[in-house]
N, C-alpha and C positions, 0 to 999 in steps of 0.2 A: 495497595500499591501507591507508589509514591506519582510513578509513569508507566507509561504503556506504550510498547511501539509496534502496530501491527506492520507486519508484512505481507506480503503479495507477489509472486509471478504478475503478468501480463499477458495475457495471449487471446489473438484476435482482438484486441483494442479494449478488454476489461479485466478485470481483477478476476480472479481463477475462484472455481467452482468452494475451495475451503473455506475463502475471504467472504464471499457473497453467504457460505451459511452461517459464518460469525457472524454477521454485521446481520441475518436475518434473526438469528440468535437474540441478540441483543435489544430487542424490540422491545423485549419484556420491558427492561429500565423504562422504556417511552411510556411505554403502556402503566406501568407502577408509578409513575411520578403521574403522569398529565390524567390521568382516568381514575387513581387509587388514591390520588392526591400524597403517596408516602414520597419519603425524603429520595432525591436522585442519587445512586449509589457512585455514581461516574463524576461527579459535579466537579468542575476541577480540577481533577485529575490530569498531569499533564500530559500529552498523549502525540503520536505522530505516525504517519505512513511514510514506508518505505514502499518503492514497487522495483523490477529486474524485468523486463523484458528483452524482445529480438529487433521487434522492427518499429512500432509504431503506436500513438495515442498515449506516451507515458506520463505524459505533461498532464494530460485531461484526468486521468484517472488519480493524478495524487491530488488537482485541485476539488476533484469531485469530493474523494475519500474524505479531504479534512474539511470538508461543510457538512458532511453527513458524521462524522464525528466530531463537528459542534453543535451540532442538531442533537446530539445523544446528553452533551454537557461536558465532555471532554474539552481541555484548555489546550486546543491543538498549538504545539510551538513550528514555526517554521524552520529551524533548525533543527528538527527529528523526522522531517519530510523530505523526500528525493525521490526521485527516478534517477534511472540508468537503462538506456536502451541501445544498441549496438549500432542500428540506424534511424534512420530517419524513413526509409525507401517502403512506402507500405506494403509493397505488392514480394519485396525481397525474402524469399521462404527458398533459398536455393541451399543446396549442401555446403556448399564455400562458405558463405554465409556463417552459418552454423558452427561451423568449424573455426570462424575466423575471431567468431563473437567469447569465445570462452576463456583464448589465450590474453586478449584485447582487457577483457572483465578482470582477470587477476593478475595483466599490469599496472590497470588502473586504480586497484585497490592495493597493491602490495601482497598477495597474499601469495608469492613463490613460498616461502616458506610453509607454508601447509602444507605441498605435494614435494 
């Protein structure tokens, strides 16, 4: 691949159980370049995180994501990285909430036309 742009929910303040077994997944690359000494298969590659959550930590989790996916050898771009979180309010897990965050998400991205 030319790029690669992982994505992620957010809940409870980190990346969701699928994202956490990619990225533990991925290990191997570390392990085959730094211990096998063979060529990094990621080197370059340009690469970015996307995260979606509810309430909170969205900032932390895409700065975290693209240091650990330059740790791998991925040429993270800033411009294929974002969060998007509905608020800011950590403790906000109410029904309204919830309901309020989906309508909000696909005006902010234009996506009426899907549904």
């Amino acid at each position: 691949s030319d790029a690669v742009v992982f994505l992620s929910s957010v809940r409870w303040g980190q990346t969701n159980m699928y994202y956490q077994n990619l990225i533990e997944r991925l290990t191997w690359i570390e392990n085959r370049h730094t211990n096998l000494g063979e060529s990094n298969l990621v080197k370059d590659i340009e690469s970015g995180f996307i995260c979606v959550g509810q309430n909170w930590n969205g900032e932390n989790v895409v700065d975290t994501q693209k240091k650990v996916l330059s740790f791998f050898g991925f040429d993270v771009k800033d411009e294929l990285s974002w969060n998007w979180q509905f608020t800011n309010k950590i403790s906000d897990e109410t029904e309204e909430s919830y309901k309020e965050a989906f309508p909000t998400f696909v005006k902010k991205f234009d996506l009426d036309n899907l549904y």
